[in-house]
C-alpha positions as CSV (number, residue, x, y, z in Angstrom):
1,X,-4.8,-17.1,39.2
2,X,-1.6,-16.4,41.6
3,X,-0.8,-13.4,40.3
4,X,-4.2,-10.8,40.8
5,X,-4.3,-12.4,44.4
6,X,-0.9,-11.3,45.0
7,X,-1.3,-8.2,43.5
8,X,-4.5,-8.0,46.2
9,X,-2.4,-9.0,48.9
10,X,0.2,-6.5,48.1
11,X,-2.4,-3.2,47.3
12,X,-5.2,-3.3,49.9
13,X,-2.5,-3.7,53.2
14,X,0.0,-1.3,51.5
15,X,-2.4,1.7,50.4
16,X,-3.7,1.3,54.2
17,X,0.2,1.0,55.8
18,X,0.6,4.4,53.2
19,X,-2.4,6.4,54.4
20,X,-1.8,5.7,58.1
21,X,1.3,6.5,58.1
22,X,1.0,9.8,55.9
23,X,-1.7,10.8,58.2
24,X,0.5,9.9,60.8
25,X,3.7,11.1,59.8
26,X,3.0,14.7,58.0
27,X,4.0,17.8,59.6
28,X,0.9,19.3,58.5
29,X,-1.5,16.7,59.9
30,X,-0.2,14.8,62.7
31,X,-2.8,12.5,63.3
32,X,-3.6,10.3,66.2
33,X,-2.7,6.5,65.5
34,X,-6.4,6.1,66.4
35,X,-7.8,8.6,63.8
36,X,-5.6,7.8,61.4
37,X,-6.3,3.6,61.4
38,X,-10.0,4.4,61.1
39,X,-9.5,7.3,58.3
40,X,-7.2,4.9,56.1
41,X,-9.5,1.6,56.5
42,X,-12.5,3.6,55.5
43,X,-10.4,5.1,52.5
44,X,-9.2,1.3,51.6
45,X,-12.8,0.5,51.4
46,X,-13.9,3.3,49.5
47,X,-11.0,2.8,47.3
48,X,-11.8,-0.8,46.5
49,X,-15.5,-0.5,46.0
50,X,-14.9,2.2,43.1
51,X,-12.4,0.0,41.2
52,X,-15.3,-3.1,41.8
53,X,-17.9,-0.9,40.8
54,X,-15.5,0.3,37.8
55,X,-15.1,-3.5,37.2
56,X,-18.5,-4.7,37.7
57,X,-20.2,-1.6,35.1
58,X,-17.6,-2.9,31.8
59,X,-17.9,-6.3,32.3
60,X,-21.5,-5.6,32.6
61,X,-22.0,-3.6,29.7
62,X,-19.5,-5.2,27.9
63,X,-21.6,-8.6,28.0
64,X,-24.3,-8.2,25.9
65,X,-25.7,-12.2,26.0
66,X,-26.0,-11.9,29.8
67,X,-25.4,-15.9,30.1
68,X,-22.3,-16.6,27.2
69,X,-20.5,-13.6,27.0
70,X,-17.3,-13.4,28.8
71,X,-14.8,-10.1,29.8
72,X,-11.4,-10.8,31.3
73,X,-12.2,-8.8,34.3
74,X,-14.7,-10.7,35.9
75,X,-12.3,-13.1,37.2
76,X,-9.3,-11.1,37.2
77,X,-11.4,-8.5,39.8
78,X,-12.6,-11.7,41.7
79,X,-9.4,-13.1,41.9
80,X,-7.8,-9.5,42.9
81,X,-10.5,-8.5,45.5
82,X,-10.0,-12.4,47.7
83,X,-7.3,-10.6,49.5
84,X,-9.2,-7.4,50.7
85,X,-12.1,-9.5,52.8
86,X,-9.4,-11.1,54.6
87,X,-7.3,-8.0,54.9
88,X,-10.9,-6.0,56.2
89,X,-11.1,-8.3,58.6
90,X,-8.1,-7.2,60.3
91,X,-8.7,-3.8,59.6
92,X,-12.5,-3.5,61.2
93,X,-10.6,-5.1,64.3
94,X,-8.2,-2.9,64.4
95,X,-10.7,0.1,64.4
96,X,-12.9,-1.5,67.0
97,X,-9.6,-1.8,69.2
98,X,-8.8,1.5,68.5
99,X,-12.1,2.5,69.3
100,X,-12.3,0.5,72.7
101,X,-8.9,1.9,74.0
102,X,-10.6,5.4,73.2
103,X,-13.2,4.9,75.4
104,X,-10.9,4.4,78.2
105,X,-11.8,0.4,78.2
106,X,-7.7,-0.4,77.6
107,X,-5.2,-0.2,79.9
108,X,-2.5,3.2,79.5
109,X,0.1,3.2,77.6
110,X,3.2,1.4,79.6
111,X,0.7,-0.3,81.9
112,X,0.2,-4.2,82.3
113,X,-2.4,-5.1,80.1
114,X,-5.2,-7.2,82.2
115,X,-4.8,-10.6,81.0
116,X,-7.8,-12.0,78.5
117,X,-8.2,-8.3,77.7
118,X,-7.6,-9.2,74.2
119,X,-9.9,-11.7,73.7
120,X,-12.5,-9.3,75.8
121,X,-11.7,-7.2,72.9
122,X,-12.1,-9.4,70.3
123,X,-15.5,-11.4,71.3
124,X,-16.6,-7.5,71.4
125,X,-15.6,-7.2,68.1
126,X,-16.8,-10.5,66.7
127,X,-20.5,-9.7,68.3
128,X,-20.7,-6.1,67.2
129,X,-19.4,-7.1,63.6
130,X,-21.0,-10.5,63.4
131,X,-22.4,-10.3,60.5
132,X,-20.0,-8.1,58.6
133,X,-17.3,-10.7,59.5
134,X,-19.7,-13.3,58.4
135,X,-20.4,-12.1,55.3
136,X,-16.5,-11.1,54.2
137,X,-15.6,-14.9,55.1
138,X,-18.7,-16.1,52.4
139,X,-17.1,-14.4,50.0
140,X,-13.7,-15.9,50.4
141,X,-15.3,-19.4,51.6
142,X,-17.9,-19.7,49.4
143,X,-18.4,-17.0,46.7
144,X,-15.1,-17.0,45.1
145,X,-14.7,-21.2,44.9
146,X,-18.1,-20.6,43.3
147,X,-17.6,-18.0,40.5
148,X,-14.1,-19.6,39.5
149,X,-15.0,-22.9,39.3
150,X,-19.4,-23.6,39.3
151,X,-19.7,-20.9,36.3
152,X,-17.2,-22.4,34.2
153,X,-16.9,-19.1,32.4
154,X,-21.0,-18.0,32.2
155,X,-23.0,-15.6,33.4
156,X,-20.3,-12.8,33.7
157,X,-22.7,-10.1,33.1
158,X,-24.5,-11.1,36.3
159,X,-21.3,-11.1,38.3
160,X,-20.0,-7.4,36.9
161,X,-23.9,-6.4,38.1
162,X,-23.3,-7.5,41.4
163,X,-19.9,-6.2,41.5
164,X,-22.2,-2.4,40.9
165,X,-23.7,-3.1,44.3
166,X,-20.3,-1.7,45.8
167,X,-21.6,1.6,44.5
168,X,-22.9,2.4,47.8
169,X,-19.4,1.7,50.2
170,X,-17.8,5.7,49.5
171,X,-21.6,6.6,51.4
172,X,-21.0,4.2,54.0
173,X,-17.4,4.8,54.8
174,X,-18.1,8.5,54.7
175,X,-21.0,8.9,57.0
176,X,-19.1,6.6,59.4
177,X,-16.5,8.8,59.4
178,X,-19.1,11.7,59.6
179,X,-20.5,9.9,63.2
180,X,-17.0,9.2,64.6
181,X,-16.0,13.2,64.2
182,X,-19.0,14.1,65.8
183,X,-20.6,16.2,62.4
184,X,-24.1,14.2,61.9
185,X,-25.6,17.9,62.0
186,X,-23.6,18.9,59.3
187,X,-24.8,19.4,55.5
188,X,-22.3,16.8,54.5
189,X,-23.7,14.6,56.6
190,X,-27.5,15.2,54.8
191,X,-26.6,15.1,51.6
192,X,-24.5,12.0,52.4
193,X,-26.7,10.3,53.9
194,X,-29.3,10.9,51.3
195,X,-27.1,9.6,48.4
196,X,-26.2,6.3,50.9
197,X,-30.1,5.7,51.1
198,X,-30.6,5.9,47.2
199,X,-27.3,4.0,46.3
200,X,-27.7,1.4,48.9
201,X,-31.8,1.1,47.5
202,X,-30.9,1.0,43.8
203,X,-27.7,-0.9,43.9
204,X,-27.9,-3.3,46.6
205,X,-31.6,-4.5,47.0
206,X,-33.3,-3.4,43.5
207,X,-30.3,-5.2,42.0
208,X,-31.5,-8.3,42.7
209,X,-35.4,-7.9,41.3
210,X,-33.2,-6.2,38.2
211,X,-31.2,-9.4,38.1
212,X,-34.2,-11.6,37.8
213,X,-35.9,-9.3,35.4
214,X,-32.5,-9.4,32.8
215,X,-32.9,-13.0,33.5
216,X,-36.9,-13.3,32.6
217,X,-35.9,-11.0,29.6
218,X,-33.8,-13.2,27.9
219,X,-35.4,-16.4,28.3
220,X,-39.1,-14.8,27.4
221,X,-40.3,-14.8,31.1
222,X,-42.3,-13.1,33.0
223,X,-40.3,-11.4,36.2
224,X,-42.9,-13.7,38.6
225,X,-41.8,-16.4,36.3
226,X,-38.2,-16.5,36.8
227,X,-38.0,-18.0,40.4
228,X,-40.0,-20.7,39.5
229,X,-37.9,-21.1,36.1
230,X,-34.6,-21.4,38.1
231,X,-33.2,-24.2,40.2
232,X,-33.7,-24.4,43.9
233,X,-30.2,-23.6,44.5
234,X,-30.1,-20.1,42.3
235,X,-33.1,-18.9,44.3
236,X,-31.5,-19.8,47.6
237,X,-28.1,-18.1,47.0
238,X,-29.9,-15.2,45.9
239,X,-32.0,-15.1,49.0
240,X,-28.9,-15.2,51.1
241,X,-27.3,-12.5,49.4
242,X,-30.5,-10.4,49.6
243,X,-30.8,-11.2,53.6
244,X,-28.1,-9.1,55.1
245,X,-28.4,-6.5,52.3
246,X,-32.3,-6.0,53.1
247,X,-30.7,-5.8,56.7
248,X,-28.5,-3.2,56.6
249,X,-30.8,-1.4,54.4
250,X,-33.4,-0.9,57.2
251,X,-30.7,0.2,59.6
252,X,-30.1,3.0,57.3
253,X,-34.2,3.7,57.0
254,X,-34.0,4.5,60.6
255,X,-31.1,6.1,60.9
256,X,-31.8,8.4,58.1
257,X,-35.2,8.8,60.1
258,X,-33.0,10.0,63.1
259,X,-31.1,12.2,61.4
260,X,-33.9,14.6,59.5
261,X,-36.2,14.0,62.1
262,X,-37.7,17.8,62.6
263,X,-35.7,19.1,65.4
264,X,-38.9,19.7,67.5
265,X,-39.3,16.0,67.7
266,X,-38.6,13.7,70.1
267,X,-34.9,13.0,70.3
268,X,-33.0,9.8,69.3
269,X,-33.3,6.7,71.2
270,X,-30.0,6.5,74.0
271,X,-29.4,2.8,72.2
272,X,-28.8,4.4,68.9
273,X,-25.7,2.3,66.9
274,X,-23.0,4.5,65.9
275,X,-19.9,2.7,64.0
């Protein structure tokens, strides 16, 4: 088990140290310690959600009795991926800090720092990415104890499905990048936002009806049937994974309202959420 954490441990800080400091460092780019912290967490992220997805879509199809069937990856992935929520912890902190000194909140460089400024900075950070936060330490806290030891080697196929719902993080990380360089006018910015919307629909809050459904299919259920077929405590987890997702979801309804809202229209709200 020590050695995929360690390998996580090593891979998600390193590959963020190696972008910052290329985007840092290169004669050709010469990036701004701000710009390039942002840049390389949302790369990190997008990074890691293509090798979950990868993950999650051959253990998936490679299970085809969706409760006995087992694939070495499920909990190598698991075990490999513990180190990234705690390490994108740091990271989003890091960005908000970034982000805080920007907006001429921090002190200049070489000046005394106004003491408690930190922790000013960091209860900002803790109420603006509450949840996020929350939900990175449920996976460490609860959902990893839980798929290594509760399972006891079943149900892998579900696991690899809901490994798919990181399908949609390249969108996100992209259009928050997008917002923070000013280009939510842009094509790019359309056409990324349309593919977040579908991705985020398909593989983060469909997933769960489609999980129930796989379910209701192999024990010769009805999908209404399911819930009621399942214990208390399958139905609850579910529900709390569906919460935030169904969350976030409608954040992305209204901002993709916002952004192809016919120009004629009235304009955005001043307390629009930017990233």
């Amino acid at each position: 088990m020590l050695t995929p954490m360690v390998a996580g441990g090593v891979v998600f800080p390193g590959l963020f140290l190696l972008s910052k400091n290329t985007l840092q460092r290169l004669p050709q780019l010469r990036w701004e310690e701000a710009d390039a912290v942002i840049v390389s967490a949302r790369l990190v992220s997008s990074v890691q959600a293509v090798m979950a997805s990868t993950a999650g879509y051959i253990v998936s199809t490679s299970c085809k009795h969706i409760i006995d069937d087992q694939h070495w990856l499920s909990s190598a992935y698991t075990q490999f991926a513990v180190p990234y929520f705690i390490y994108d912890i740091y990271a989003m902190f890091l960005c908000h800090w970034h982000k805080h000194q920007v907006k001429g909140h921090g002190g200049d460089e070489g000046s005394t720092r106004v003491p408690g400024s930190t922790w000013a900075v960091a209860r900002g950070y803790l109420h603006k990415e509450f949840l996020m936060v929350l939900h990175h330490a449920v996976m460490v806290l609860v959902c990893f104890p839980l798929s290594v030891v509760w399972r006891q080697g079943k149900g892998d196929f579900f696991l690899g499905c809901l490994l798919m719902a990181e399908v949609s993080t390249p969108f996100v990380c992209l259009g928050k990048i997008l917002i923070q360089y000013k280009q939510q006018h842009t094509l790019l910015h359309k056409v990324n936002g349309a593919l977040m919307l579908l991705s985020f629909l398909c593989c983060r809050v469909l997933l769960f009806p489609y999980l129930y459904w796989a379910y209701g299919r192999h024990a010769g259920l009805p999908l209404l049937a399911v819930p009621l077929a399942l214990p208390v405590h399958v139905n609850l987890g579910a529900a709390l994974l569906l919460a935030p997702q169904l969350y976030w979801f409608f954040l992305i309804c209204r901002g993709a309202c916002r952004l192809f809202r016919p120009r004629g229209s009235r304009p955005p709200s001043p307390c629009q959420t930017q990233d």
